[in-house]
C-alpha positions as CSV (number, residue, x, y, z in Angstrom):
1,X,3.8,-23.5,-7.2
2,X,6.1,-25.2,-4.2
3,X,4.0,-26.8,-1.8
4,X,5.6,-26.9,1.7
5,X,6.2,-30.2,3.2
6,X,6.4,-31.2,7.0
7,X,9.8,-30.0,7.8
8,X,8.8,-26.6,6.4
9,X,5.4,-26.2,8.4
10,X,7.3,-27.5,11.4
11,X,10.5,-24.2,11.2
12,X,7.8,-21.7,10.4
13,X,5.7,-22.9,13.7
14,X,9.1,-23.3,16.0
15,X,10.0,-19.7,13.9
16,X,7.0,-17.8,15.2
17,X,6.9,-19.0,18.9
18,X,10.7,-18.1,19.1
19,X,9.1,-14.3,17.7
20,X,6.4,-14.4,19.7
21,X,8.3,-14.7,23.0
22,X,11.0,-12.7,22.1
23,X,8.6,-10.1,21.2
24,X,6.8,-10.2,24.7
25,X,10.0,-9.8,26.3
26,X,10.8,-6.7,24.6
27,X,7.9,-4.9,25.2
28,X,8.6,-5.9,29.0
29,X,11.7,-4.3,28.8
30,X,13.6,-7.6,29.3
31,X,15.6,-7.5,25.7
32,X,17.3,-4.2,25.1
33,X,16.6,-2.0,21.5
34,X,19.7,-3.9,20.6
35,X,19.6,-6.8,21.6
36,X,15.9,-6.9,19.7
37,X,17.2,-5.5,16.5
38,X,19.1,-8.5,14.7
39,X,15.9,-10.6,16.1
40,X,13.8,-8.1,14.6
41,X,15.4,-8.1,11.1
42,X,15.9,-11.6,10.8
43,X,11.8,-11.7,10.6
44,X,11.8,-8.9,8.2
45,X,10.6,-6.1,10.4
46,X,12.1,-2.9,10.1
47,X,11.7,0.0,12.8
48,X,10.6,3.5,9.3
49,X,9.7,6.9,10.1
50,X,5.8,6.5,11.7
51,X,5.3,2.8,12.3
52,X,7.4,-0.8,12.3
53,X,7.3,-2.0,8.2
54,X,7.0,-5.9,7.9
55,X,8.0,-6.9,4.6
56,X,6.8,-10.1,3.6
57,X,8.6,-12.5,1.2
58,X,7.2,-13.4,-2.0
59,X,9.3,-16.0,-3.5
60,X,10.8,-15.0,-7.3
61,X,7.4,-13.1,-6.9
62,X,4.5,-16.3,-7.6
63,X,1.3,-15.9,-5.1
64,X,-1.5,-18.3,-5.3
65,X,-5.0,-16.4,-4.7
66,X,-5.5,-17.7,-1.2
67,X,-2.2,-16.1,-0.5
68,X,-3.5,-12.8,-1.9
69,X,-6.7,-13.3,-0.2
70,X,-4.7,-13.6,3.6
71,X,-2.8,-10.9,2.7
72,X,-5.9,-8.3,2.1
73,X,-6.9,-9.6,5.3
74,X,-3.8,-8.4,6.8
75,X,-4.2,-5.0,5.1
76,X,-7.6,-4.9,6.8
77,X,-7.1,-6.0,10.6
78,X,-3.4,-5.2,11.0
79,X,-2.4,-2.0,8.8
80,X,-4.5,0.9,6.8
81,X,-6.0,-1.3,4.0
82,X,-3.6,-1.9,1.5
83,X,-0.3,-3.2,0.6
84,X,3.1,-2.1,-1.3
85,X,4.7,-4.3,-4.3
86,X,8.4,-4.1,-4.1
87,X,11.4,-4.4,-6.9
88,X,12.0,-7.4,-4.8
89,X,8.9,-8.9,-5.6
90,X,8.0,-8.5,-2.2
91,X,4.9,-7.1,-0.6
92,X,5.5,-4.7,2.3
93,X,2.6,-3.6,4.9
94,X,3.8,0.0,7.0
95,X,1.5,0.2,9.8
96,X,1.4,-3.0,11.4
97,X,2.0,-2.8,15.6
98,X,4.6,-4.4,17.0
99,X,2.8,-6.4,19.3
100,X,0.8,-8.1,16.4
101,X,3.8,-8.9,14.5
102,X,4.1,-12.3,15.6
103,X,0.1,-12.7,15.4
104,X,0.8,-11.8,11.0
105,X,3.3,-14.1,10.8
106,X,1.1,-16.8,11.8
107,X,-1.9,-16.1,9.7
108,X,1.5,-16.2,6.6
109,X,2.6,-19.8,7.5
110,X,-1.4,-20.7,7.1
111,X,-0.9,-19.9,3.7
112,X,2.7,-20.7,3.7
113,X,4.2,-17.7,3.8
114,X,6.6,-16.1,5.9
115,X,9.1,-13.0,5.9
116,X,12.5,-14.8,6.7
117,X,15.6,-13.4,4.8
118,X,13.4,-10.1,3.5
119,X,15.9,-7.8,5.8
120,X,19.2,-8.8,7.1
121,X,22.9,-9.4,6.2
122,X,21.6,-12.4,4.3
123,X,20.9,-14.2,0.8
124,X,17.5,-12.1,0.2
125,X,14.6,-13.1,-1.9
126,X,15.7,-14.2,-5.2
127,X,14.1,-12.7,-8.6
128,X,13.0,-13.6,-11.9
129,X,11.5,-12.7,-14.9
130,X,8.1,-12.0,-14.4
131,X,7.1,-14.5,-17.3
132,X,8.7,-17.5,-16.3
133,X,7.2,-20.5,-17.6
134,X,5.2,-18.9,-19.8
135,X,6.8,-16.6,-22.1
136,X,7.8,-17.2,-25.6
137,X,11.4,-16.9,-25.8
138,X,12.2,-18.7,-22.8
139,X,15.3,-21.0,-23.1
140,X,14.1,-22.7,-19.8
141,X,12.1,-21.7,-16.7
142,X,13.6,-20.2,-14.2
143,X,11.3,-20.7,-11.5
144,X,12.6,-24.4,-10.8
145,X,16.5,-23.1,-10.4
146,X,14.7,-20.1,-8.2
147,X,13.3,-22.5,-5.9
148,X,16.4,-24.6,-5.7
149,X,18.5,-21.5,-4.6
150,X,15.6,-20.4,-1.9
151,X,15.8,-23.7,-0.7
152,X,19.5,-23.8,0.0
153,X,19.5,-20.3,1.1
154,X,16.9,-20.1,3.6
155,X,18.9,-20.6,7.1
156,X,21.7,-21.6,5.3
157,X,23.9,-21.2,9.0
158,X,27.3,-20.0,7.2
159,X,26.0,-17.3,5.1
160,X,23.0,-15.7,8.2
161,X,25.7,-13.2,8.6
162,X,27.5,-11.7,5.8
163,X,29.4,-8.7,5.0
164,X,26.4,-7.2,3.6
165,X,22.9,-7.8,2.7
166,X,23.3,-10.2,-0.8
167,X,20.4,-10.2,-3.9
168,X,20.4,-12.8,-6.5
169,X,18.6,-12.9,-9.6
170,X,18.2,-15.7,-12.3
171,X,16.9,-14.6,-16.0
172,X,15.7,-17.8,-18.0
173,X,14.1,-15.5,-21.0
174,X,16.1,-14.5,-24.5
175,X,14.9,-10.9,-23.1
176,X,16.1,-10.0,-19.6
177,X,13.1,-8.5,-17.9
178,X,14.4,-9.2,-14.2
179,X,17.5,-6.7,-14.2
180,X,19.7,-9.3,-13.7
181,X,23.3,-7.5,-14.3
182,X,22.7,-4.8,-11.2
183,X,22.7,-7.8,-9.0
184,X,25.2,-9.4,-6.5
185,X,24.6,-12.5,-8.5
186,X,23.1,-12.7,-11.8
187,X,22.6,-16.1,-13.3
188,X,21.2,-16.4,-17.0
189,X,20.4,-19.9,-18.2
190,X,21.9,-20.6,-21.5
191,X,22.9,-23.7,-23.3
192,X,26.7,-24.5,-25.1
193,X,27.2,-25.2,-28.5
194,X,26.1,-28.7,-27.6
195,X,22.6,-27.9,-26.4
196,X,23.5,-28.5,-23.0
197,X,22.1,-26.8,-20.6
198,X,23.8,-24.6,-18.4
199,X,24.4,-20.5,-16.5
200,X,26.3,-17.8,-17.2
201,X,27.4,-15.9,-14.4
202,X,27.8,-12.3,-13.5
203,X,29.0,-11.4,-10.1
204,X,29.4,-7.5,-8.3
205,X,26.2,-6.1,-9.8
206,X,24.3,-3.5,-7.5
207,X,22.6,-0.2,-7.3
208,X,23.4,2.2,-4.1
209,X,25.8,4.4,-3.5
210,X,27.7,3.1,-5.9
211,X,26.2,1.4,-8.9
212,X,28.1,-1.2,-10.7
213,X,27.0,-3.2,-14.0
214,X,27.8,-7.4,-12.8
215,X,30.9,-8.4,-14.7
216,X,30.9,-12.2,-16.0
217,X,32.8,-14.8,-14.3
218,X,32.2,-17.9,-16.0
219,X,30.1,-17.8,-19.6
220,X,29.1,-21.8,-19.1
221,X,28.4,-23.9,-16.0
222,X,26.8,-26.8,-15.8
223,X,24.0,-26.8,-14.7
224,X,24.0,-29.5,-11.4
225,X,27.1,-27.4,-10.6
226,X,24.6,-24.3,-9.5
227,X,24.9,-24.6,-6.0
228,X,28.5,-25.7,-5.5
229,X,29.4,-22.8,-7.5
230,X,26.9,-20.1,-5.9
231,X,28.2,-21.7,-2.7
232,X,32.1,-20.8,-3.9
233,X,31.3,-17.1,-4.5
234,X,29.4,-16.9,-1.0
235,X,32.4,-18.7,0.4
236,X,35.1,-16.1,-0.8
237,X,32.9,-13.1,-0.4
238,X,31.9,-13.9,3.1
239,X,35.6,-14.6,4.2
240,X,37.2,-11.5,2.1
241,X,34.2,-8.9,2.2
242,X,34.9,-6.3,4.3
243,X,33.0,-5.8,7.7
244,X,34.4,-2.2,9.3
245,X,32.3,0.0,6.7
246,X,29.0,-1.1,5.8
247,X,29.4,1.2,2.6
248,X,32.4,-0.5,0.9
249,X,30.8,-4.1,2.1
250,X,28.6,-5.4,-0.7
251,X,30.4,-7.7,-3.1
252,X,30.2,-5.3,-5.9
253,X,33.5,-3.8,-3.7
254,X,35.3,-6.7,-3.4
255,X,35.3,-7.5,-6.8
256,X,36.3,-3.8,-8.0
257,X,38.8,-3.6,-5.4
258,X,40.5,-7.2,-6.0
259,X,39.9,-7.1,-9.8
260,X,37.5,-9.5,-11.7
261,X,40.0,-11.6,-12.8
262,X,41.5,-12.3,-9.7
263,X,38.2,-12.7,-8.2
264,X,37.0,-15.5,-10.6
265,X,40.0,-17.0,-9.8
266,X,39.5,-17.1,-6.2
267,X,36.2,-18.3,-7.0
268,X,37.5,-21.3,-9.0
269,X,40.0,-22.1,-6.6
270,X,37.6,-22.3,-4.2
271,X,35.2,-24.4,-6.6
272,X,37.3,-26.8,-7.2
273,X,37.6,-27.8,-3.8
274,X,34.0,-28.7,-3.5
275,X,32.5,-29.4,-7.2
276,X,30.9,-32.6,-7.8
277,X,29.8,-32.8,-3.2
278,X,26.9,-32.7,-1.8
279,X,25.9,-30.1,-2.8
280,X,25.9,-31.1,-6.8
281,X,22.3,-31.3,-8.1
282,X,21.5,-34.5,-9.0
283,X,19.1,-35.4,-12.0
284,X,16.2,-36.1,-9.5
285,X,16.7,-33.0,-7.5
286,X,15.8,-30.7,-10.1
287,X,12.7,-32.7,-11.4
288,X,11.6,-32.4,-7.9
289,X,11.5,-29.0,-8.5
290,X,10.5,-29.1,-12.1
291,X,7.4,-31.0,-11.0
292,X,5.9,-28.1,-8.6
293,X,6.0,-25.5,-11.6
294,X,4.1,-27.7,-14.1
295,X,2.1,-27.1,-16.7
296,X,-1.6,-26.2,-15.6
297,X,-4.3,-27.9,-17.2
298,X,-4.5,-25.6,-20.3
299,X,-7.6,-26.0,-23.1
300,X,-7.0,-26.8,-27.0
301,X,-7.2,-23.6,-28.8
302,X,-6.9,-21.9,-31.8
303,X,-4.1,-19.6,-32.5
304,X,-6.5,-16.7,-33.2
305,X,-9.6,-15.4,-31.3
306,X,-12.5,-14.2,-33.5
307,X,-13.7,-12.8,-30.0
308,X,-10.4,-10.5,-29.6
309,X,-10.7,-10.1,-32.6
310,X,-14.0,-8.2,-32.8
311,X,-13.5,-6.7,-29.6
312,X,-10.5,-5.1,-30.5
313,X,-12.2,-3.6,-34.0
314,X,-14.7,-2.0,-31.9
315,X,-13.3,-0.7,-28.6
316,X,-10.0,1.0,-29.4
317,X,-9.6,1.8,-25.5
318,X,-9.5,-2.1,-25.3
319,X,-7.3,-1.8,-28.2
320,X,-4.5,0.3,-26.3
321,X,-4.7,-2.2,-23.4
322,X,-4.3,-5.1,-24.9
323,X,-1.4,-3.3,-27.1
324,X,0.5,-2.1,-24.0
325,X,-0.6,-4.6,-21.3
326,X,-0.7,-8.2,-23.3
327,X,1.8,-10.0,-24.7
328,X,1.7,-14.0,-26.3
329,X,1.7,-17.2,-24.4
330,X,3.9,-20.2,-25.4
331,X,0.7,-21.9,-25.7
332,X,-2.0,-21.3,-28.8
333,X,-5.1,-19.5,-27.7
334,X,-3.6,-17.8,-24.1
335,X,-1.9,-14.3,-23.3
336,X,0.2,-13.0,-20.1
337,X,-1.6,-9.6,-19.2
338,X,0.1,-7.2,-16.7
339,X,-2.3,-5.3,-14.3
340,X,-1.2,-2.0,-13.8
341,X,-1.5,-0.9,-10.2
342,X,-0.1,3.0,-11.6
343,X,-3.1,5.0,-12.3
344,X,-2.8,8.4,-12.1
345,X,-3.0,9.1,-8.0
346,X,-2.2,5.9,-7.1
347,X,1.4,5.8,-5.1
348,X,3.0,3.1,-7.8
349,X,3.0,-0.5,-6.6
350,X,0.4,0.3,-3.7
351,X,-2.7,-2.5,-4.0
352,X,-5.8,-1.4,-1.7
353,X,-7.0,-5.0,0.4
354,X,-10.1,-4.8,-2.4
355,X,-7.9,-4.5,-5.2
356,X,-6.1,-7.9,-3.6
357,X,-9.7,-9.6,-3.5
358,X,-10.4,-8.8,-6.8
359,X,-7.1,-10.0,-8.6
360,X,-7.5,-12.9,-6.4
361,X,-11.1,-13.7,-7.5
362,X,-9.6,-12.9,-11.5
363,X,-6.9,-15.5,-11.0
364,X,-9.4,-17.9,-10.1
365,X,-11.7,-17.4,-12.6
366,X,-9.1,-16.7,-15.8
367,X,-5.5,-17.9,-14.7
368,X,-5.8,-20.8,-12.7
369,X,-5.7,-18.9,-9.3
370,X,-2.0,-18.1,-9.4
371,X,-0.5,-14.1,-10.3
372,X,3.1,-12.7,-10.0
373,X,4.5,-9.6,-9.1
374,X,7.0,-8.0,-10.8
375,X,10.4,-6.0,-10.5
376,X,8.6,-2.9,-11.9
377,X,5.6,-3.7,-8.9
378,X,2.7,-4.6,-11.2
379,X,0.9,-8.0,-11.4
380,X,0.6,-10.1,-14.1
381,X,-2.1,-13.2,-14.7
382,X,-0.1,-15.1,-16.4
383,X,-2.3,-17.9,-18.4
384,X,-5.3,-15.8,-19.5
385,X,-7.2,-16.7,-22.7
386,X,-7.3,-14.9,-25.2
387,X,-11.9,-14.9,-25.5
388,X,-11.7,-13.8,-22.0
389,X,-9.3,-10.9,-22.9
390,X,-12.2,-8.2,-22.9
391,X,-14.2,-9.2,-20.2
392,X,-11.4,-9.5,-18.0
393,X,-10.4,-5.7,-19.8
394,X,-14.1,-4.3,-18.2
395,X,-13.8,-6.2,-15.0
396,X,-10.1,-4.4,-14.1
397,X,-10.9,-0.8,-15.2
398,X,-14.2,-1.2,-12.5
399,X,-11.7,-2.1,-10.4
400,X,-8.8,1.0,-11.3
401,X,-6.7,-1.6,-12.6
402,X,-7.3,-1.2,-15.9
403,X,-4.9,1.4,-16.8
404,X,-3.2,1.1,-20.3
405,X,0.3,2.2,-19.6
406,X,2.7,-0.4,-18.9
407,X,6.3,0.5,-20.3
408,X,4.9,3.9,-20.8
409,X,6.3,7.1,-19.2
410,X,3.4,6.7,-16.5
411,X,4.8,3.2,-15.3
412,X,6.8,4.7,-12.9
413,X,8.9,2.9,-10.8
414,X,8.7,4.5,-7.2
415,X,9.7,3.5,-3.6
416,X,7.9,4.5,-0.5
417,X,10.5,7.4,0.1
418,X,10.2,10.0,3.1
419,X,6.4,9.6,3.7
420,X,7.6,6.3,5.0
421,X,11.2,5.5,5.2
422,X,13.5,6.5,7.9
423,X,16.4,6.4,5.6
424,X,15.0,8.4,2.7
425,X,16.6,12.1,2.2
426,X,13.4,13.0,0.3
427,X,9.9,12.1,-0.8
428,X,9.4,9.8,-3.5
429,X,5.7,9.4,-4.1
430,X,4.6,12.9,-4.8
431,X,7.0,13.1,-7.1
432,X,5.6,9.9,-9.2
433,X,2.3,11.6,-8.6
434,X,3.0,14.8,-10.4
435,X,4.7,13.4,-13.0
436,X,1.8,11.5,-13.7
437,X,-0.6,13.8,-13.4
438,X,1.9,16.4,-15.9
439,X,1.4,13.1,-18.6
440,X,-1.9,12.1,-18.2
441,X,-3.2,12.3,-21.8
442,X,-2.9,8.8,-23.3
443,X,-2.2,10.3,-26.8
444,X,0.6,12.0,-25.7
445,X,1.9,8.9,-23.5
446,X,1.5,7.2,-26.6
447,X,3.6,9.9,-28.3
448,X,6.2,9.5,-26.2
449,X,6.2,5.5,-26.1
450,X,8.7,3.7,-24.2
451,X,9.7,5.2,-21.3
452,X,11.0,4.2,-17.6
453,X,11.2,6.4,-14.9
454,X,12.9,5.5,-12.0
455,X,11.8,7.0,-8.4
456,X,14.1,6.7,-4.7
457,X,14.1,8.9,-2.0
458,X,18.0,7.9,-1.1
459,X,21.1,6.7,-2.2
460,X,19.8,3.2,-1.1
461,X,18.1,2.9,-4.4
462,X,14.9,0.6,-3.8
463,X,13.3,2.3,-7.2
464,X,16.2,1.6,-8.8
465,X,16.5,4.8,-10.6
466,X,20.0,4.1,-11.6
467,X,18.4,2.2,-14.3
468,X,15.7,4.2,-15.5
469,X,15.8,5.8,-18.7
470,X,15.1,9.1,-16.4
471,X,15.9,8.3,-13.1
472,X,15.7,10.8,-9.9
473,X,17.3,10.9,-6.9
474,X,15.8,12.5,-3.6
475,X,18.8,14.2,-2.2
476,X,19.0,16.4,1.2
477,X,19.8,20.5,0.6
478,X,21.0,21.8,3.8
479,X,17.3,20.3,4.9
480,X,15.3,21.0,2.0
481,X,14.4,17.9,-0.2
482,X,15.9,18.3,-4.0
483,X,15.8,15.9,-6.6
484,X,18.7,15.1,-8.7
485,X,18.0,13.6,-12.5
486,X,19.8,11.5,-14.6
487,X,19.6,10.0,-18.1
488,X,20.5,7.4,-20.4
489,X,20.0,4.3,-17.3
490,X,18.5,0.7,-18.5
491,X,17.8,-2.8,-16.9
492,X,17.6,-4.8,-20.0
493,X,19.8,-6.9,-21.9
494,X,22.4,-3.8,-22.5
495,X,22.3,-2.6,-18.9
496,X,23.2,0.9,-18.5
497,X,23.2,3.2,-15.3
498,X,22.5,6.6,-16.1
499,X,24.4,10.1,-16.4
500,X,23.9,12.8,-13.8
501,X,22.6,15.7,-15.9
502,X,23.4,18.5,-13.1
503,X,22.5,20.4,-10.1
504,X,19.4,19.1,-8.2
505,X,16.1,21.2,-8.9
506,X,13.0,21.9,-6.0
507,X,10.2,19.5,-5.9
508,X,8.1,21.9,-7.9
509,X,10.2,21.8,-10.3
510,X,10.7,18.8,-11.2
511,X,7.6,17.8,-13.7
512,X,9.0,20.5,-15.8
513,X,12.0,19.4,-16.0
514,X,10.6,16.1,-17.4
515,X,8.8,18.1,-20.1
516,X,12.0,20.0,-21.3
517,X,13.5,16.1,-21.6
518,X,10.8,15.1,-23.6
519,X,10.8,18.1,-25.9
520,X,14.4,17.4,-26.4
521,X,13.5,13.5,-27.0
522,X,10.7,14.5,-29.4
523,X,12.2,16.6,-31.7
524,X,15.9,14.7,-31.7
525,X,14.3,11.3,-32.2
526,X,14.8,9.6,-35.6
527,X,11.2,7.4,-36.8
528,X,10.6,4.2,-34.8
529,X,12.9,5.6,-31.7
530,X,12.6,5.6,-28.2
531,X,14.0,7.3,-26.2
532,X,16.5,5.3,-24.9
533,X,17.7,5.1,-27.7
534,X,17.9,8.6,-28.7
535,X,19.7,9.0,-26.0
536,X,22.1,6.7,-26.6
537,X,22.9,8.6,-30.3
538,X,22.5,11.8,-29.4
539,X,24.4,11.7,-25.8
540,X,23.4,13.7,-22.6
541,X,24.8,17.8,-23.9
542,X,21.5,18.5,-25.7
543,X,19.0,17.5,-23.1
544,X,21.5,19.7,-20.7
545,X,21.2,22.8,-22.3
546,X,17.0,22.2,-22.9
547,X,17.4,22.0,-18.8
548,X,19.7,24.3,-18.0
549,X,20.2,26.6,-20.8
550,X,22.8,27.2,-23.0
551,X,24.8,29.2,-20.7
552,X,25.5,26.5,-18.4
């Protein structure tokens, strides 16, 4: 993980005095509501429906233990005793008093955190695959280029105050898993017919009121020309994006409005003008940050565990776990396992201060005290091996973390909605709470396989259910919340956003709508399918009538 240095102990200490006072002087009634705003959102606290929410930055979602550890004890002393995982890989706490705000932020920068940049008209925290480093089919790890782009980012004074808010999102794996084309930016590491090593770029991505897939701008750039050229896009978009409507400000406008083409070559104009400056990585700039994502100190081991092995002949609960919540490790002997923090009743992506405790204690004692969060808010321990599989299995499920349903239909993807939000038209998490109570048999999840389901309580789309294979969509009806569904969405490598199947249905009625979809889904689908891509064969009319009924 990045270590801070002096300089960045030194802005996180002049940071929180600057809060603290400006924070006294609000509560005396000598700054003005808003004159404290921008102040306000610039440390990541927002003003939601029952209490301030500070969202805390968790960058391209890597916490050591110790961080975990702190931020339990902030669940504890400054909010209700737990935590919620974002799709930003964030963590967000939504009870914390204003008064102690400045207080949190210095028990972060002990652990080196902070929550700069996690609100704002600003380059917010930037994502990754979840597996970075670790997985398989990487081409490269991401985490390095992450850190390189949080580094330049973070009070980077010409781009503080954008159009709009701005999310960037770099995908190092053959397999996208960090939903890289719905974002302002997406970068994908590739390498040319030469070997070389290099990005592709996508620009305008974005959920919201209006969701747009990111169109390509340049299939190959080199890769110490990362920063000139992020720079460049930044450069046009912050000069040309508009500022009067705060709806038609994100980039993803801009480019639909001026045309891709035209865009990239306002881009390449402006490129060209400052490729191969300062700001050109050098060879020794991005070993310094290759050499704080190194390898740990990983063991010689076989390729196969007789100990898995056995265990899995015997438990078949295990069995399911390790089937849906483990996948190989580039290196012989380990395994990535994904902690599910969905079990039934649980709100998705909340983690009680206990639950923190605990995973940290399990990343010390099986993955080298490090975890990461990820886009679909579970947590993953990424260097686990493989004879510790089962005990680590037994520890989790004491814990209600050892659920077996990642990538099933109980995964769901959910943000806090109008229990919490003061933008939200609707609430989200009883919603993901039926549901998951409607499918809680694990034969039939298993039935049903892959699934996504997609959760937001407005158009804002924090549970991005644009992309979910179901996603809803809390709407307001003349002051009753509804929920509108649609079909067909996907965040991998063949991004989708999904089709509106009709009029919005009650809150009651909504887990029976799911089960008419999967009736549908169950009898359409050919051997092997999932639903997704039944779906994608069968198009949206039958799962309409199921819903509706042939009349409509």
């Amino acid at each position: 993980m990045y270590r801070y240095d002096h300089y960045d102990h030194k802005m996180l200490e002049d940071r929180i005095a600057q809060f603290r006072d400006q924070t006294r002087r609000f509560l005396r009634g000598e700054l003005a509501a808003a004159e404290f705003l921008p102040l306000r959102l610039q440390n990541g606290l927002y003003i939601q429906r029952l209490a301030p929410m500070l969202r805390i930055a968790i960058p391209y979602g890597m916490l050591s233990s110790t961080q975990l550890r702190k931020l339990a004890h902030i669940a504890d002393y400054y909010d209700k005793g737990y935590g919620h995982f974002t799709t930003r890989q964030n963590i967000q706490f939504n009870w914390p008093s204003l008064e102690d705000v400045p207080d949190i932020l210095a028990h972060l920068a002990e652990v080196e955190m902070h929550s700069i940049q996690t609100s704002g008209n600003c380059i917010r925290n930037t994502t990754t695959d979840q597996f970075a480093g670790v997985a398989v089919n990487e081409i490269e790890d991401s985490r390095p280029y992450c850190e390189i782009i949080r580094q330049w980012s973070t009070f980077h004074p010409e781009f503080a105050y954008l159009p709009r808010k701005f999310k960037i999102a770099v995908c190092g794996t053959v397999d996208d898993q960090a939903a890289t084309q719905v974002h302002d930016i997406g970068v994908y590491i590739v390498r040319n017919e030469d070997g070389e090593l290099g990005f592709r770029v996508l620009v305008g991505g974005g959920l919201g009121r209006t969701p747009v897939v990111g169109k390509e701008i340049r299939a190959f750039l080199p890769q110490h020309e990362l920063l000139t050229y992020l720079d460049a896009i930044l450069r046009v978009y912050n000069r040309e994006g508009r500022r009067d409507n705060k709806f038609k400000a994100r980039i993803k406008i801009l480019v639909k409005e001026t045309g891709v083409d035209v865009f990239r070559d306002k881009v390449e104009k402006e490129w060209q003008a400052i490729k191969g400056g300062p700001l050109r990585l050098t060879d020794a700039e991005i070993e310094r940050c290759r050499s704080y994502f190194k390898d740990p100190a990983y063991k010689a081991l076989p390729a196969r565990s007789e100990t898995l092995q056995e265990a899995l002949s015997r438990d078949v609960l295990f069995a399911s776990w390790v089937a849906h919540n483990v996948v190989g490790h580039k290196m012989s002997g380990y395994a990535i396992v994904t902690v599910s923090v969905k079990a039934t009743g649980v709100s998705p992506g909340d983690v009680s201060s206990g639950q923190m405790r605990y995973l940290a204690d399990m990343a010390d004692r099986y993955s080298f005290g490090e975890l990461r969060i990820s886009h679909e808010q579970n947590v993953i321990l990424a260097d686990v091996e493989q004879d510790c599989l089962y005990e680590l299995w037994q520890g989790l499920r004491a814990e209600n973390l050892g659920t077996a349903n990642l990538g099933l239909l109980s995964d769901i993807i959910c943000c806090p909605g109008g229990d919490f939000c003061a933008l939200a038209n609707a609430k989200s998490i009883p919603i993901a709470e039926s549901i998951q109570r409607q499918f809680d048999d694990p034969v039939r999840l298993q039935e049903i396989g892959e699934m996504s389901i997609n959760i937001s309580g407005c158009m804002n789309a924090c549970g991005h259910h644009h992309v979910g294979n179901i996603g809803i969509l809390g709407v307001d009806k003349k002051g009753q919340e509804f929920y509108q569904i649609s079909l067909g969405g996907s965040a991998d490598d063949y991004t989708a956003l999904g089709q509106i199947v009709g009029p919005s249905f009650a809150q009651e009625e909504v887990p029976g709508v799911i089960e008419k979809i999967m009736a549908v889904y169950l009898q359409q689908r050919s051997p092997g399918e999932r639903f997704i891509d039944t779906f994608r064969r069968i198009g949206i009319d039958p799962f309409k009538e199921q819903v509706y009924g042939k009349a409509h």
